[in-house]
N, C-alpha and C positions, 0 to 999 in steps of 0.2 A: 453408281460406281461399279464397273465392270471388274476387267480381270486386274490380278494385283499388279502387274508389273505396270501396266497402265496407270493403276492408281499411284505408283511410289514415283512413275517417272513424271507425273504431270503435277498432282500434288504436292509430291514432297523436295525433289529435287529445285523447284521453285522457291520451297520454304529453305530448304539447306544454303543454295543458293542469295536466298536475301540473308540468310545466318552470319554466311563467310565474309559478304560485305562489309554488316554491319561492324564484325569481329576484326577484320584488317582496317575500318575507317576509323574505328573510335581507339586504336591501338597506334594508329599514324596523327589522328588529330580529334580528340574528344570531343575536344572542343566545338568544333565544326559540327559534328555528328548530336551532340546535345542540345546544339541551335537548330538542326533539321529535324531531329522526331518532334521537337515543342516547339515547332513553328506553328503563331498564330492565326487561325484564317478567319476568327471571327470575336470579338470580344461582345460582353453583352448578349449572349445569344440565346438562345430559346433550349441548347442543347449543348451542355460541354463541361469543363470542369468546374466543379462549384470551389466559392470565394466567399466570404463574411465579409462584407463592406458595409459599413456603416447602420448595422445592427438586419440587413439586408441581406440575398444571398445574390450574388451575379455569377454569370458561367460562360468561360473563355474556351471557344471551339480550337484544340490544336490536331496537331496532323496527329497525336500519338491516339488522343483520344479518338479521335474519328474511326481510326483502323480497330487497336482493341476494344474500344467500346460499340462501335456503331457498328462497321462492318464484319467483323468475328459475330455477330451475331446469326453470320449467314454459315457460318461454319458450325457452331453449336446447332442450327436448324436443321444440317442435316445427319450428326451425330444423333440428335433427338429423333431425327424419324427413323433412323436403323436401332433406336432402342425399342421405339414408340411399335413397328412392326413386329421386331423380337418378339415383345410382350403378349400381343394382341391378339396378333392374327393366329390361326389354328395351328398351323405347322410352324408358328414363329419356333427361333431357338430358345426362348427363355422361358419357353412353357414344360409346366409336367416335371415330370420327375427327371427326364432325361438331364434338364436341367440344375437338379439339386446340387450334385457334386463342386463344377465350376461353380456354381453361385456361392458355396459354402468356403473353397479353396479363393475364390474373390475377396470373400469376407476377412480370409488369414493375407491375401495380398496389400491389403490397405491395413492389417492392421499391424502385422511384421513392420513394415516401413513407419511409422506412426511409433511404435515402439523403440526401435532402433534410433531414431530421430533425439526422439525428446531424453532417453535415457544415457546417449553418448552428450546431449545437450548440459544435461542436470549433472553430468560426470565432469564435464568440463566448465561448469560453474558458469553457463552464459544463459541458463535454460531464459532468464527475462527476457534477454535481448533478440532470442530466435524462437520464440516458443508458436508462433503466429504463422511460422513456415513445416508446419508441422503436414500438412496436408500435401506440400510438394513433389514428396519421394511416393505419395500415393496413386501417383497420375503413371499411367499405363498409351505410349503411341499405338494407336491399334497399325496404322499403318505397316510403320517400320516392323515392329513387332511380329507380322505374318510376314514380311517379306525376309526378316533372318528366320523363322518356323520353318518356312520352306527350305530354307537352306538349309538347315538342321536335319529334318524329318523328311522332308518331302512332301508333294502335295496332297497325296494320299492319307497321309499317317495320321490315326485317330486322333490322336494327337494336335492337331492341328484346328478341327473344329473343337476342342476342348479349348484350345487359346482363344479363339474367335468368341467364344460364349463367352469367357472372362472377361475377355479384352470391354465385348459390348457390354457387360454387368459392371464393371470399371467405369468407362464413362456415363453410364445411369449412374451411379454412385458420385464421382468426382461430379456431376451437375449440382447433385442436389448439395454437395457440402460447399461449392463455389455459393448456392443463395444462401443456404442457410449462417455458415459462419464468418463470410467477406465481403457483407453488405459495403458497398462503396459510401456510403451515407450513414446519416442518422435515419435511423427508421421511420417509416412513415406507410404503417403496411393499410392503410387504407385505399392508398393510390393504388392497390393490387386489385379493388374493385372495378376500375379502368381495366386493366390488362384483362382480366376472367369473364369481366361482362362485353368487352371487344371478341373476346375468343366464342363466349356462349350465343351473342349474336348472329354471329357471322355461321357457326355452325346450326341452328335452327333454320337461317334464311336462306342461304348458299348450300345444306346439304340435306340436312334430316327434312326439309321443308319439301321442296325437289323431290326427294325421293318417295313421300310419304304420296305426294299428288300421284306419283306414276305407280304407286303398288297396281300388282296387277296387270300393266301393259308393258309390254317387254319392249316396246319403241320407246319407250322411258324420253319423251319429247319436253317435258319439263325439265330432265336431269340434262338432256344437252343441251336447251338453248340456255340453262345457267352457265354450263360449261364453254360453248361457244361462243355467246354474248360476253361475259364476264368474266372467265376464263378466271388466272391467279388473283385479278386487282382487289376485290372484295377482300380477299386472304395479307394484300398486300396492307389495305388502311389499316383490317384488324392488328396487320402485325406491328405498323407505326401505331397504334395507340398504347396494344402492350408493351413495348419497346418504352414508350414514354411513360405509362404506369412504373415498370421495373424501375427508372430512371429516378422518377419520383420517390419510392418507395423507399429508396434506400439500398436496394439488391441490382447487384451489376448487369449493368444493362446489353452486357452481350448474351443475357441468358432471355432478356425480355421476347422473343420468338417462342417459346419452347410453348408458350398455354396453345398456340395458333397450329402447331405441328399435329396436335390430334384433330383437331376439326376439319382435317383435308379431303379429302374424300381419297379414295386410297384399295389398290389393288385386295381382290379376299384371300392372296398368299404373298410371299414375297422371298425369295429364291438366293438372298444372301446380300452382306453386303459388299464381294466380289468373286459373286458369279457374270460372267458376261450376260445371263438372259435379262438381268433387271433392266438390260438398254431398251427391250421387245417391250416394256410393259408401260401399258398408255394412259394410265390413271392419271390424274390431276396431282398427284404428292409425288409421282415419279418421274412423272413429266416436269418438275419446280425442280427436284435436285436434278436433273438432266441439263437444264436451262442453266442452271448454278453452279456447273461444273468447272466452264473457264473463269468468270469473276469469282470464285473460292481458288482458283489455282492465284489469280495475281492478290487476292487478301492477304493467302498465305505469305507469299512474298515479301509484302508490306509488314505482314506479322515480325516474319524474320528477323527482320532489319528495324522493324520499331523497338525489337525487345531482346535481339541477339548480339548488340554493340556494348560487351564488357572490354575491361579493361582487365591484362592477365595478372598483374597488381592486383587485382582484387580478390585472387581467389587466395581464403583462408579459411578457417574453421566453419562457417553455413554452406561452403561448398562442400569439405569431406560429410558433413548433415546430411544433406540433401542426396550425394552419391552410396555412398555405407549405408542409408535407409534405403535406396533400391535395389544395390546391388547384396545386402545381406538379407535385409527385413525381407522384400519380394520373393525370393525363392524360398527363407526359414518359412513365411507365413504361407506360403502355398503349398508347400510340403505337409508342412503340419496339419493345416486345416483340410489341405484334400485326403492325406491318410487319414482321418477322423471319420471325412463323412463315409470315405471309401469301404474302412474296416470297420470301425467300432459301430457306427452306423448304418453297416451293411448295405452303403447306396451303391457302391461298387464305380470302376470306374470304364471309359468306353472299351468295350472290345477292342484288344491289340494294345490296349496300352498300358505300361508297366508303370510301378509305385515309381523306377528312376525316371520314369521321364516326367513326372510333377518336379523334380529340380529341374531339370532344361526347362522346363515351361516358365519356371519362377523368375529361368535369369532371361530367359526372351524379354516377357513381362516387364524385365526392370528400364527396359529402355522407355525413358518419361517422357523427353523432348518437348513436344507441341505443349501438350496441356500442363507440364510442367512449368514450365517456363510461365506459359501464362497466369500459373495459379501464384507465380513468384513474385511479378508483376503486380498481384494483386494484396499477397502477404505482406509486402514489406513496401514501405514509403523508399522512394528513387533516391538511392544513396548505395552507402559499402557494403551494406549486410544483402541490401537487394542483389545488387552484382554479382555477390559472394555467391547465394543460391541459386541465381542463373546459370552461374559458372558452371554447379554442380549439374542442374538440367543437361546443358552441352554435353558433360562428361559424360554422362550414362549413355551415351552410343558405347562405352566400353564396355556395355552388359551383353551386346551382339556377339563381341570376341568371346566372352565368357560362355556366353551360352554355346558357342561354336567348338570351345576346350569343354566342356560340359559333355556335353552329344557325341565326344569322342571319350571321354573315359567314360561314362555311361552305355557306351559300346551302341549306342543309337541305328536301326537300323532305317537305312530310309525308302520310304515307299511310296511308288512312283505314278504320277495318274491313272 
């Protein structure tokens, strides 16, 4: 993923785009629109939603599942490898101390919203009925997200790689609470020894193996003819077995990529996740999101439209949930938790940038969208209260204007490449 404007006009303008669709179709004829995301393409099948029949379980492939289960997994792939380099590599962002601050102000952004959520929930007496969407308002668009930052601050301002660190500690964090609390199933965590032993395979044979034969000769003839010869396919089986472990297992299986993402073999720095040099860099993990960049532009599309056709009828009390947990919880919780680490824990925060601009950063932040939306999808059985929290998702584009009135009473100064 190169420069940002690139990434919002190919990526996101796609997903906004299948959004709008789906929002004027199912507003002109629901009906219609409810027949085409659950259209059948295969019943009985090897992969799709599961059914209790006759003390048996069967699984009906439709077009909704297909897109958020199957192919969203290519989206989380390469969310996971810009966390997975974060982490890793020397110079990632998420290493060191440099990184404390955001990780800690991360901490108060999921948990402000999380707060906010269940405690206007428990005030207005619904906490049963929505208690399961609690994780919604915790989801952070990295996308959008830098594209209002810049606006705000500009591309220079410390400020802005502080978002970037959150933003990526945000979607590490929203992974692991998609497997851990919104298993699509009953559990069955055994089938996760399919997914780990496809991943641990495939990295012994395709990489540490390769590379273990060539120590020593810098023509590394082993590590290319794997590369050459076999290219992603290896990377590709492992990933359909984990895919099919996740599935099994009980844990949503658009997360089932993410054990295959470390085993890639993978540049020893990695330059951001939009600086233009990452297009230069010819590794096998950079070269698959390179390759994945137009089929992830029309998934997103499909995402849009599979899960952005509410009805404006629906929006009532899980929608103001969902928007008041990001547009309040996001800024109180990163406020708060970054003055903590900043001051009292003397982590301090980047050069140039001010305690006021932790609120502009909080209401950037609250814009959820993408993984909002999807974690709602996954919260709630397809009914009123689901719509309702979608709705909310949609709304939090009004956390850009906020942050945009934010950055001006904060006297924001912006600063320029």
């Amino acid at each position: 993923m190169y420069r940002v404007w690139n990434y919002v006009t190919n990526y996101s303008l796609l997903l906004i785009a299948g959004a709008l669709i789906a929002l004027v179709w199912a507003n002109i004829d629901a009906n219609s629109y409810h027949h085409f995301i659950h259209w059948v393409i295969a019943e009985d099948f090897l992969i799709g939603e599961a059914h209790a029949e006759g003390g048996g379980v069967t699984r009906t492939l439709t077009l909704h599942f297909l897109v958020n289960d199957v192919l969203m997994a290519f989206f989380f792939a390469i969310a996971a490898k810009e966390v997975w380099e974060a982490v890793i590599l020397e110079n990632g962002s998420l290493r060191g101390k440099k990184a404390m601050t955001p990780l800690i102000a991360t901490a108060g952004g999921m948990l402000g919203p999380v707060v906010v959520y269940l405690g206007l929930a428990a005030a207005l007496g619904i906490f049963d009925s929505v208690h399961r969407g609690w994780a919604i308002p915790t989801a952070t668009d990295i996308a959008f997200s830098y594209l209002v930052g810049r606006l705000v601050f500009g591309a220079g301002h410390p400020a802005i790689r502080f978002l970037l660190l959150l933003a990526i500690a945000d979607d590490a964090a929203g992974l692991i609470i998609l497997a851990i609390f919104y298993p699509s199933g009953e559990l069955a965590p055994l089938w996760l020894l399919l997914s780990f032993g496809a991943a641990l395979a495939v990295f012994l044979l395709c990489n540490w193996l390769p590379r273990h034969l060539d120590r020593g000769d810098q023509v590394r003839p082993n590590s290319t003819w794997v590369r050459q010869k076999l290219s992603f396919w290896p990377y590709l089986i492992a990933g359909c077995l984990s895919w099919f472990g996740f599935q099994e297992a009980g844990i949503h299986p658009a997360l089932g990529l993410l054990p295959i993402v470390p085993t890639i073999p993978h540049a020893d720095r990695a330059f951001g996740i939009f600086a233009e040099a990452e297009q230069y860099l010819t590794d096998l993990l950079n070269w698959i999101e390179h390759h994945l960049k137009y089929p992830v532009e029309i998934i997103l599309f499909f995402f849009g439209l599979m899960n952005a056709g509410v009805e404006f009828s629906a929006i009532s009390a899980p929608t103001w949930l969902v928007l008041l947990g990001l547009i309040i919880g996001k800024p109180l919780g990163i406020f708060i938790m970054g003055w903590i680490a900043a001051k009292p824990m003397r982590l301090g925060l980047p050069e140039g940038m001010r305690m006021a601009d932790l609120v502009v950063v909080g209401f950037v932040a609250a814009i959820g969208f993408t993984v909002a939306l999807f974690v709602a999808s996954v919260a709630f059985d397809a009914g009123p209260v689901q719509d309702a929290a979608k709705m909310g998702a949609l709304f939090s584009f009004g956390a850009g204007a906020l942050a945009i009135v934010a950055g001006i009473v904060a006297r924001v100064q912006k600063v320029r490449d």
